[in-house]
C-alpha positions as CSV (number, residue, x, y, z in Angstrom):
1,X,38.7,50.4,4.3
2,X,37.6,49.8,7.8
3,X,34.7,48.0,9.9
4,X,35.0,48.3,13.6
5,X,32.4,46.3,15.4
6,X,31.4,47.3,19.3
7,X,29.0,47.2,22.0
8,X,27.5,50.5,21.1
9,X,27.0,49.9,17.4
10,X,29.1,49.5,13.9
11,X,31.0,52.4,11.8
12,X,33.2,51.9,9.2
13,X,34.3,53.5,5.7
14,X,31.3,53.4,3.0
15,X,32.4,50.8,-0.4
16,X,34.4,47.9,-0.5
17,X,33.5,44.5,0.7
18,X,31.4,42.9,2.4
19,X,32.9,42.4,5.8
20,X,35.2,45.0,5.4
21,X,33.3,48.6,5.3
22,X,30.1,49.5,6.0
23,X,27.9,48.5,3.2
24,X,24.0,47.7,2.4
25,X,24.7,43.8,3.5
26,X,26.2,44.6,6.4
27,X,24.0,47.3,7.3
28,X,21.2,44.7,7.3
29,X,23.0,42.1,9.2
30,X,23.4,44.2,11.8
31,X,19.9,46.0,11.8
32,X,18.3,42.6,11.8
33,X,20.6,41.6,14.7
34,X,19.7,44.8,16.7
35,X,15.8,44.3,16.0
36,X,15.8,40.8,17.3
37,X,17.6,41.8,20.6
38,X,14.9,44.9,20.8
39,X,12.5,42.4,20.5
40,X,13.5,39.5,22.7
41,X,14.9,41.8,25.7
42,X,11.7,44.3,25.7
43,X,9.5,40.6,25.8
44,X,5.8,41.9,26.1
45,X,6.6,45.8,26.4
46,X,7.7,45.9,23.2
47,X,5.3,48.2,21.3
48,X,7.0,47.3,17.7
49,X,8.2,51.1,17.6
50,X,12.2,52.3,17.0
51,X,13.5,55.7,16.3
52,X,15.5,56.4,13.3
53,X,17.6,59.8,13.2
54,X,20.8,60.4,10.8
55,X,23.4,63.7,10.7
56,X,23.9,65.1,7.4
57,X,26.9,62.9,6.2
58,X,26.6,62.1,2.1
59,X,26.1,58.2,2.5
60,X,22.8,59.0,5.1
61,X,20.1,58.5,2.6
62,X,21.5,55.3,1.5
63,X,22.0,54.0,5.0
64,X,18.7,55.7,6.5
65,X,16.9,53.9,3.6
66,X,18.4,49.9,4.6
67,X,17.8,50.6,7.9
68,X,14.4,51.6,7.9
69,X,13.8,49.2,5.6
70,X,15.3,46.4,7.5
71,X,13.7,47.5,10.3
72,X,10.4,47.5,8.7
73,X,11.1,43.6,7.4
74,X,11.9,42.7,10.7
75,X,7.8,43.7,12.0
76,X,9.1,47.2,13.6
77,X,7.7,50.3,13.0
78,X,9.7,53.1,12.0
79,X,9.3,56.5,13.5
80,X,11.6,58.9,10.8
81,X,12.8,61.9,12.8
82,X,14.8,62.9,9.8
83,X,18.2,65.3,9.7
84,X,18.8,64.8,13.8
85,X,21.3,65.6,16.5
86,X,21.9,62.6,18.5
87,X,20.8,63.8,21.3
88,X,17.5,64.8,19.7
89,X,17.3,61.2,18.4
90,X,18.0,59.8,22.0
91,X,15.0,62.0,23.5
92,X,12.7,61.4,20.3
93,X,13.0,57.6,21.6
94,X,12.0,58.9,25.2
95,X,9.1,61.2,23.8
96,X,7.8,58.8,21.8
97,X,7.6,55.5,24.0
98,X,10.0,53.5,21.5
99,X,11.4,50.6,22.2
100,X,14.7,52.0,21.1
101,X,16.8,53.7,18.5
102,X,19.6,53.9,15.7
103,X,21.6,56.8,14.9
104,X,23.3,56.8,11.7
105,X,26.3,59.1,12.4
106,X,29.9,58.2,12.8
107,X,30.3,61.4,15.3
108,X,33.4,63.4,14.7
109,X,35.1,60.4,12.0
110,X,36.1,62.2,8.2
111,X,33.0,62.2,5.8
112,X,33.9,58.4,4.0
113,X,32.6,57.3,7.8
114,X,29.3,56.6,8.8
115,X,28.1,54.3,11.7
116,X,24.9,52.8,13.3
117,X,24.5,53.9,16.9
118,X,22.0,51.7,19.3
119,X,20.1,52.9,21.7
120,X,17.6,51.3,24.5
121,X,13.7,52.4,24.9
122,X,15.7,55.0,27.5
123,X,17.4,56.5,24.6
124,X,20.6,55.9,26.2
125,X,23.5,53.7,24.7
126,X,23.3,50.1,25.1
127,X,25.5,48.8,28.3
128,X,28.3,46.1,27.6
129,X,26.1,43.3,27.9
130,X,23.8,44.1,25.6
131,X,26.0,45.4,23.0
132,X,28.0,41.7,22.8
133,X,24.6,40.1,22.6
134,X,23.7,42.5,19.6
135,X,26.9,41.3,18.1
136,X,26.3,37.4,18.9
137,X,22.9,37.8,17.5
138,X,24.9,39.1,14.3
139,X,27.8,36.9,13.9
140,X,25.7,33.9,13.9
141,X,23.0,35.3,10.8
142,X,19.9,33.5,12.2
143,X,17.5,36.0,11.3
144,X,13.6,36.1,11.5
145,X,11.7,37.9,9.3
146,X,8.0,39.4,9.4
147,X,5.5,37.9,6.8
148,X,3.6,40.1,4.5
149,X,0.7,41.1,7.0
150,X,2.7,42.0,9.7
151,X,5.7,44.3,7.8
152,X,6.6,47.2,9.8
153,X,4.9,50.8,9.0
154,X,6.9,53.9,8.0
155,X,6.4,57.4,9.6
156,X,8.2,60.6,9.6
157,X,8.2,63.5,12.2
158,X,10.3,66.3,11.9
159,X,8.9,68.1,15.0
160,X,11.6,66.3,17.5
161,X,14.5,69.4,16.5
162,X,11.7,72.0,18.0
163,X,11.1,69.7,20.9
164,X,14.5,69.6,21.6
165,X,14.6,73.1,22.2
166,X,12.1,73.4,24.3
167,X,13.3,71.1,27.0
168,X,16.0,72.9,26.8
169,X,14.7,76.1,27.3
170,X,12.6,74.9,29.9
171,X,15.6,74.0,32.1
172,X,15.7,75.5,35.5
173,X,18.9,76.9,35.1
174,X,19.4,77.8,31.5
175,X,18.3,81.8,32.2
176,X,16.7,82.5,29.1
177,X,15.9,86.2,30.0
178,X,19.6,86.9,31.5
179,X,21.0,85.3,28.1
180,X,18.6,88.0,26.1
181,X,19.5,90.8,28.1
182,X,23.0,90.1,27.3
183,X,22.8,90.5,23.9
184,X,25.5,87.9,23.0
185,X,27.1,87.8,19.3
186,X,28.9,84.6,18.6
187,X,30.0,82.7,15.6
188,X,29.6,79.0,15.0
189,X,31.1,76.6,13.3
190,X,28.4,73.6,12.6
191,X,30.8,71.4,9.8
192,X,28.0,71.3,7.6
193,X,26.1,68.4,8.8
194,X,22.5,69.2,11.8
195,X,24.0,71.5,13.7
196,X,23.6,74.3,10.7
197,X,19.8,73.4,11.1
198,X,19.2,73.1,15.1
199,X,21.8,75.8,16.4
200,X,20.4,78.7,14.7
201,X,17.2,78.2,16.2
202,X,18.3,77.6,19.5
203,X,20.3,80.6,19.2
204,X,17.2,82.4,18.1
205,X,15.5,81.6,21.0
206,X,18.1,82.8,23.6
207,X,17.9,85.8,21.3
208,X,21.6,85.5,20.5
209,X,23.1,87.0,17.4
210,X,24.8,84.5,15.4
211,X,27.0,84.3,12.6
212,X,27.2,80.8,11.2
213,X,30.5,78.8,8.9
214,X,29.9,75.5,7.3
215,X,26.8,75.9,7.9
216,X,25.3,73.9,5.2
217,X,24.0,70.4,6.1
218,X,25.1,68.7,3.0
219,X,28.1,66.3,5.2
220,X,30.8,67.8,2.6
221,X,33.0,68.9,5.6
222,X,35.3,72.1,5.3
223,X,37.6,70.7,7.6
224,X,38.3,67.4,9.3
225,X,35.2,67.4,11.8
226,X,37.3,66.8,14.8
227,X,35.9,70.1,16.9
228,X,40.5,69.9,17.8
229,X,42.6,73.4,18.2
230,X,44.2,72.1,15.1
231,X,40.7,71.6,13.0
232,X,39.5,75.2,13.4
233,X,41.8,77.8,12.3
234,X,38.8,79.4,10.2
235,X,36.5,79.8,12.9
236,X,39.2,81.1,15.2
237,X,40.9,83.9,12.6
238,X,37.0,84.8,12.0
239,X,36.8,85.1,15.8
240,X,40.2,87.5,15.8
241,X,38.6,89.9,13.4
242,X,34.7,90.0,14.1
243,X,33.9,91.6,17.2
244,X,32.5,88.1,18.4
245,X,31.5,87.5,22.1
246,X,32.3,83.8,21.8
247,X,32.8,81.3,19.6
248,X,30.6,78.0,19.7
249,X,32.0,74.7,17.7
250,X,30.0,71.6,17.2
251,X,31.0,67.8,15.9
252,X,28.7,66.4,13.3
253,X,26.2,64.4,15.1
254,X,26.6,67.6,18.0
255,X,27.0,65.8,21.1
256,X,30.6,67.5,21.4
257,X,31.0,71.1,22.3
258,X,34.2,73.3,21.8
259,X,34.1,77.3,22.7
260,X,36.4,79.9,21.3
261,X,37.3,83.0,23.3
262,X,36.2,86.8,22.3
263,X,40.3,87.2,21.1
264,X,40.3,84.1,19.0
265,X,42.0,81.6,21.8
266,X,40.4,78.0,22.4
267,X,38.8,77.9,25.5
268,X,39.6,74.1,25.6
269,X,37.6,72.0,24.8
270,X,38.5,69.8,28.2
271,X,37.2,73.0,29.9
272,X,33.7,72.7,28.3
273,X,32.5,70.4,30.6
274,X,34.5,72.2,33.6
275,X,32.7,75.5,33.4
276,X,29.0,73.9,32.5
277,X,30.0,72.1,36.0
278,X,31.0,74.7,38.2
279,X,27.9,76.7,37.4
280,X,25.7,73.6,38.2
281,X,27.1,73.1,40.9
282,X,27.1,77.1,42.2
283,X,23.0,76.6,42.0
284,X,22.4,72.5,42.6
285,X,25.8,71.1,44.9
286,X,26.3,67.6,44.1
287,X,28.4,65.3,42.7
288,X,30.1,64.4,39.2
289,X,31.9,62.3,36.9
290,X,33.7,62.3,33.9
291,X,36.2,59.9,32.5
292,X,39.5,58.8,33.3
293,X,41.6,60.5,30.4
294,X,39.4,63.9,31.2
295,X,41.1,67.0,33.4
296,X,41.6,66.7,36.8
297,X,40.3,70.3,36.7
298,X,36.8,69.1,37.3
299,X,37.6,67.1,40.3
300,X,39.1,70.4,41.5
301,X,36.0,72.6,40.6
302,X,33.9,69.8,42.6
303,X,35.8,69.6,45.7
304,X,35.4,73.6,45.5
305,X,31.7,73.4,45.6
306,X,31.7,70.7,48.1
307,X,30.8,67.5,45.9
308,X,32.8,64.5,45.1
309,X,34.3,63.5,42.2
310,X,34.2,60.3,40.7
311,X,36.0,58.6,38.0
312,X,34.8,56.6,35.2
313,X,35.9,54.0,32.2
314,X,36.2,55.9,28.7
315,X,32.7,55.7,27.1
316,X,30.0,57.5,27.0
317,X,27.7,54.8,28.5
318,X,30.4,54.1,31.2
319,X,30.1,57.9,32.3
320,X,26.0,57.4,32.6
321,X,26.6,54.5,34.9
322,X,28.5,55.7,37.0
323,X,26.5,59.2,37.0
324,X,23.4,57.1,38.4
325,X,25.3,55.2,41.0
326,X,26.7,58.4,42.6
327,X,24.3,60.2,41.9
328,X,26.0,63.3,40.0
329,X,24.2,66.3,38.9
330,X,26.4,66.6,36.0
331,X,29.4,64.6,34.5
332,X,30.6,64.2,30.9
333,X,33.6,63.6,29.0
334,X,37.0,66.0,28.4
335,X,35.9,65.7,24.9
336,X,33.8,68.8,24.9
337,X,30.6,66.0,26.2
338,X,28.2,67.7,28.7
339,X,25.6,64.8,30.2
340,X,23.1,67.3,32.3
341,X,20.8,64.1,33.8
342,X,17.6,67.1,34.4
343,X,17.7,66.8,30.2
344,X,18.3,63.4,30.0
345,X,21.5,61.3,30.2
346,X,23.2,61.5,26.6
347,X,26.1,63.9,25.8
348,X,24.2,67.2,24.7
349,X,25.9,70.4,22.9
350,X,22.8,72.4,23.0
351,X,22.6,71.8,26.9
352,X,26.3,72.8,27.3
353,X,25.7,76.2,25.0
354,X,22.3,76.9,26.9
355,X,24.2,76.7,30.3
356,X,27.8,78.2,29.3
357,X,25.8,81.5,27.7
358,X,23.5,81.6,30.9
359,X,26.6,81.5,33.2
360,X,28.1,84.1,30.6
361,X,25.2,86.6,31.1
362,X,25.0,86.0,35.2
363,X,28.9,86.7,35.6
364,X,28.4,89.5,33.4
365,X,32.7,88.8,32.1
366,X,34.2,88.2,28.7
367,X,34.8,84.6,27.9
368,X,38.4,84.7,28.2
369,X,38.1,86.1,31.7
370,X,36.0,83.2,32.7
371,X,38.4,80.4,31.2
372,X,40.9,82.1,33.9
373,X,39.1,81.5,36.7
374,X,39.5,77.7,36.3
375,X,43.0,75.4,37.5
376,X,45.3,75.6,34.6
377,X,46.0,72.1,33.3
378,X,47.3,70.3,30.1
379,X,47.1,67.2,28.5
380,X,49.6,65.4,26.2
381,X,47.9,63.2,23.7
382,X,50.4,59.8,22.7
383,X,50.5,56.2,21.5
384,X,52.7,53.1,21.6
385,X,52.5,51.1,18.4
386,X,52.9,47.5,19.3
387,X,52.9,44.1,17.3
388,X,49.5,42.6,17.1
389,X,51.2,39.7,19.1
390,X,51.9,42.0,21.9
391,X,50.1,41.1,25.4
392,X,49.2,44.2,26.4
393,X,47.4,43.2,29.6
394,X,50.8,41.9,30.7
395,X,52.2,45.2,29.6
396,X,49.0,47.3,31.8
397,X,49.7,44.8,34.9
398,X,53.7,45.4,34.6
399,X,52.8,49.3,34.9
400,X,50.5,48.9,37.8
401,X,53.2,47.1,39.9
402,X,56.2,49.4,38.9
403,X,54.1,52.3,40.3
404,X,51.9,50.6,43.3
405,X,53.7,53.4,45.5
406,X,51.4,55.9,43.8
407,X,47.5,56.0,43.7
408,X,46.4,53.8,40.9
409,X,43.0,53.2,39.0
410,X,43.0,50.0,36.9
411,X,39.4,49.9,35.8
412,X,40.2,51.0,32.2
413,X,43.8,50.4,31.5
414,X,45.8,51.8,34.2
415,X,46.1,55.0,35.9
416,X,48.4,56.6,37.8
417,X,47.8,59.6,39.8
418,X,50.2,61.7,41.3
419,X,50.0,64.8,43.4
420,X,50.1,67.1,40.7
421,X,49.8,65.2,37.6
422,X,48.6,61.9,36.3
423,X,49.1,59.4,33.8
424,X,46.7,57.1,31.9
425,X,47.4,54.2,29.6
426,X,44.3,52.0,28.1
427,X,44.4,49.3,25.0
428,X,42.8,50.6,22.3
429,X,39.8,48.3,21.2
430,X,40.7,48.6,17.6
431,X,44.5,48.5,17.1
432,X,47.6,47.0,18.8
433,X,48.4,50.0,20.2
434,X,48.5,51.5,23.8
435,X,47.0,55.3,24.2
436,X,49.1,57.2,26.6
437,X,47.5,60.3,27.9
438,X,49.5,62.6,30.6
439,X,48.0,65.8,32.3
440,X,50.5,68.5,34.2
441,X,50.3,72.2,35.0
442,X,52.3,72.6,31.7
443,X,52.1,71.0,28.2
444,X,56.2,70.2,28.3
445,X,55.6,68.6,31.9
446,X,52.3,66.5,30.6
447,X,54.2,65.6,27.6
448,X,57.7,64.7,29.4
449,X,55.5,62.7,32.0
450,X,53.5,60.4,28.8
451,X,57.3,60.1,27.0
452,X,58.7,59.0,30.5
453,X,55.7,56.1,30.9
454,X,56.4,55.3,27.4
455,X,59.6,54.9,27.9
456,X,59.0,52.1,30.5
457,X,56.8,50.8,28.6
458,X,59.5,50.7,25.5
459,X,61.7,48.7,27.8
460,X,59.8,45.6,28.3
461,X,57.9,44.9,25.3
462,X,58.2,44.3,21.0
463,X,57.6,47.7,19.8
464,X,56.1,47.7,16.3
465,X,59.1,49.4,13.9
């Protein structure tokens, strides 16, 4: 059983004990923790108003119920927006003039998982600073509560799915009337959680035929939600044999977007946010960001159109920084996370399926044919298991020396680029253990390039047996 505690929120497995998993007292703690800091930082704006959404998972009527509850205990009032993307949930908080939000979703994490997910009256992810001071407010269980005459109101609104749609719909580039002309039949994968309830009527919009798997919002997932090559073998042998023009996978919570080609082949879900990119920036030239452990086929696609890339720390909030500094049109995460700032800046699947299918119908080409258009790149996915009594900032700092020759980015871990490949080793937050991602024209070269680092790395520290 497992509680992980971070700036952005708390997820862990539902049962056990307190302290340990995610369970009604500590749903509380933390709820009352996150209302206080709501309260204190928003000083007079606050309006006493926070946004509540949950994906379909099996444990989200018991956590949706202590939350709202807690909330209401704590003098907030609750606005309900039901079964809810997280990007719906993220603009619901903008629509509505909330002081902020909670997501109950553990994204793409098996079904025993659940998590809250705190958000700001911007409906964006709470920075590092406020995140710590969410957690200090929790660890030291000084909580305030409201007295009977000033309890927090309840209120539901299940309009915030078809609002969704329509500022989507309403962006300048998603071509609504190319996509209908086009005629486009696709099958999607929506592993039964809010994506089986949004995504069709997107789809229906666009006036795309659709053919829907797991489509049943009742969090019993057919497969291990992960939207990974490895995960979807049913949607892609569906693809092989139905005549399909694409194929469209979502994660649970649908902020991450996988596509399958007409013949059944991933597209790559590191090339989701690659082509929603280059056609951005073939209409609005600008700048973009993604991650550190994303492809370098983006920075590519960029410095085609004349921008500049930029790099960022892993994290979704980290991207939207950076995104406002440089001021990218568009930036994301390798993950299959399309952030599209003219929507809003959260990680948005229906944004990236609006603008892949309106790039689809403009080019007039079969998926497959637009995936080859792009750099070729792959990247090779490892870890180091260390002892807990490791130092692995001596370890990260070790690294950066040995290679100072070549052009290195220490602002999350280290990073090591070289002309045609790169190298990228961060701490995890959670676990002694140092992830090692590697990216080369070829999967043997990417993987031979992370075993190589590793190898290094092997040398000079106490590997865990």
């Amino acid at each position: 059983m497992t509680l992980i505690k971070s700036i952005s929120g708390i997820r862990g497995t539902i049962g056990g004990h307190t302290g340990d998993t995610l369970n009604p007292l500590d749903i509380v703690k933390f709820t009352s923790a996150y209302a206080m800091f709501i309260r204190k930082s928003r000083g007079a704006q606050c309006n006493g108003k926070i946004v509540v959404g949950r994906d379909a998972r099996i444990s989200g009527d018991m956590v949706r119920n202590i939350v709202c509850g807690t909330l209401m205990g704590m003098g907030f009032d609750v606005l309900d927006v039901g079964f809810a993307t997280t990007p719906t949930t993220e603009l619901a908080v903008a629509m509505s003039g909330a002081d902020g939000g909670v997501i109950i979703t553990a994204s793409h994490n098996p079904r025993q998982w659940n998590a809250l997910k705190l958000l700001n009256s911007d409906g964006e992810f709470l920075n590092k600073e406020d995140g710590n001071e969410v957690l200090a407010i929790a660890d030291r269980e000084d909580f305030t509560y409201a007295e009977v005459d000033s309890l927090g109101k309840y209120m539901s609104d299940d309009t915030f799915n078809r609002k969704h749609i329509d500022a989507v719909l309403a962006l300048s580039l998603v071509d609504v009337e190319a996509v209908r002309k086009a005629r486009f039949h696709v099958c999607v994968d929506a592993i039964n959680s809010v994506g089986g309830i949004i995504l069709p009527d997107l789809l229906r919009e666009l006036g795309v035929e659709y053919e829907m798997i797991n489509g049943t919002p009742d969090g019993d997932f057919a497969h291990n939600p992960e939207p990974l090559e490895k995960n979807l073998g049913g949607i892609m042998e569906r693809m092989r044999t139905g005549g399909f023009d694409l194929g469209i996978v979502v994660d649970p919570d649908v902020d991450r977007l996988a596509f399958i080609c007409e013949d059944g082949h991933m597209f790559g879900e590191e090339y989701t946010l690659v082509s929603v990119a280059d056609y951005v920036l073939s209409h609005t030239p600008g700048n973009t960001v993604s991650n550190l452990s994303s492809t370098r086929a983006l920075r590519d696609v960029t410095e085609r159109h004349g921008g500049k890339y930029t790099a960022a720390a892993v994290g979704e909030v980290n991207v939207t920084t950076k995104m406002k500094e440089v001021g990218a049109v568009i930036g994301g995460e390798g993950n299959g996370g399309v952030i599209y700032p003219e929507c809003h800046y959260g990680r948005d699947a229906l944004v990236g399926i609006a603008l892949f299918l309106s790039s689809l119908a403009q080019r007039g080409c079969k998926v497959s044919e637009l995936r080859a258009t792009f750099p070729n790149y792959y990247i090779a996915k490892n870890r180091i298991d260390l002892t807990p009594s490791t130092d692995i900032d001596a370890i990260l700092a070790k690294v950066k020396q040995m290679y100072a020759d070549q052009q290195v980015n220490d602002i999350d871990g280290v990073k090591i680029d070289f002309p045609d490949k790169w190298v990228h080793l961060r701490k995890s937050n959670t676990e002694p253990i140092i992830r090692v991602y590697s990216e080369a024209s070829t999967m043997d070269e990417a993987d031979a390039l992370g075993k190589q680092i590793m190898k290094v790395v092997e040398e000079c520290v106490d590997v865990k047996e």
